[in-house]
Every structure is written in structure tokens, then in C-alpha cells.
N, C-alpha and C positions, 0 to 999 in steps of 0.2 A: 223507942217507937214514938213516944209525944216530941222531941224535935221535928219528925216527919212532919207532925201534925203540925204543929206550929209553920215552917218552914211553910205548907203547902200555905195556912192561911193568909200567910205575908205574902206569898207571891201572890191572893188574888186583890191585896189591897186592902183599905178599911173596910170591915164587915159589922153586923149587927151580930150582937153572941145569940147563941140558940134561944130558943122561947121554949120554955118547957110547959109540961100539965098546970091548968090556970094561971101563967101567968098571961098580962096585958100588956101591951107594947103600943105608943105612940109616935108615928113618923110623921116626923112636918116634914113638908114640903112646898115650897112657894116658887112655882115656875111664874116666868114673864111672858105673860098673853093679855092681847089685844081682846076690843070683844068681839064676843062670838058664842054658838056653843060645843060646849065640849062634853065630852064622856070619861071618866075617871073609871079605869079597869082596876083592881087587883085581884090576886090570888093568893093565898096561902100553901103552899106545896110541902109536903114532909118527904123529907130525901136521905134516905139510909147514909150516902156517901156524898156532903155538903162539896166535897173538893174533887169529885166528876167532872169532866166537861160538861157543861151546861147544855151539851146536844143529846148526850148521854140519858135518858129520859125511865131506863127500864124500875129502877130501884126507886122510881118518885111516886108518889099518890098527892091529888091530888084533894087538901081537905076542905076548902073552900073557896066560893067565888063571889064577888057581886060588881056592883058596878054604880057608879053615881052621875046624873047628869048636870051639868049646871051653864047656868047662863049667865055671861057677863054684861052685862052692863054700858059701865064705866069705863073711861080713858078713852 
């Protein structure tokens, strides 16, 4: 049964491994924008079955939200 598993993860690509009870996780990300401003969304979502279609919504809760606004500047 863990080839399924495996099998499913590689068809959806590189993924981040699960985050479990306290641990911490840092994602960089450095998009190319002009200025202006913008709104940085994310979510945190815990999903019983990580390799669902992502339309598939019933088995997800969702654990956190917020949002950041920022203004550029420069360039």
C-alpha cells in the first residue's frame, strides 16, 4: 500500500512533507512585482487525504488564516 502512496505523491510533483504537532515551517518565496500594492493570503488547511483532488473539499478543515498587506516601493 505505501507504493500507492508514494506513486500518488510523484504524480503531483514536488511537495513539502507533512508538518506535524509543533513543528515550524519556513517558505520563501520571491515573486517579480512591480510597485504597487499587494495582499499576501495564506491558509493553513489539514486534509485527511493530502492526494484528493484539490476540488474534493469535504475531509479538509480548515486551521488557519491571515493575510499581510505590503507596499512596494521601489523599481
Amino acid at each position: 500500500m505505501r507504493w500507492i502512496t508514494r506513486m500518488q505523491a510523484d504524480a503531483q510533483g514536488p511537495h513539502e512533507s507533512i508538518i506535524r504537532a509543533g513543528d515550524e515551517r519556513i517558505l520563501n518565496w520571491t515573486p517579480s512585482l512591480t510597485r504597487g500594492t499587494y495582499r499576501v493570503r495564506a491558509r493553513l488547511i489539514y486534509d485527511l487525504n493530502r492526494y484528493n483532488d484539490k476540488r474534493l473539499t469535504g475531509d479538509q478543515t480548515e486551521m488557519y488564516r491571515t493575510s499581510l498587506s505590503l507596499i512596494l516601493k521601489g523599481r
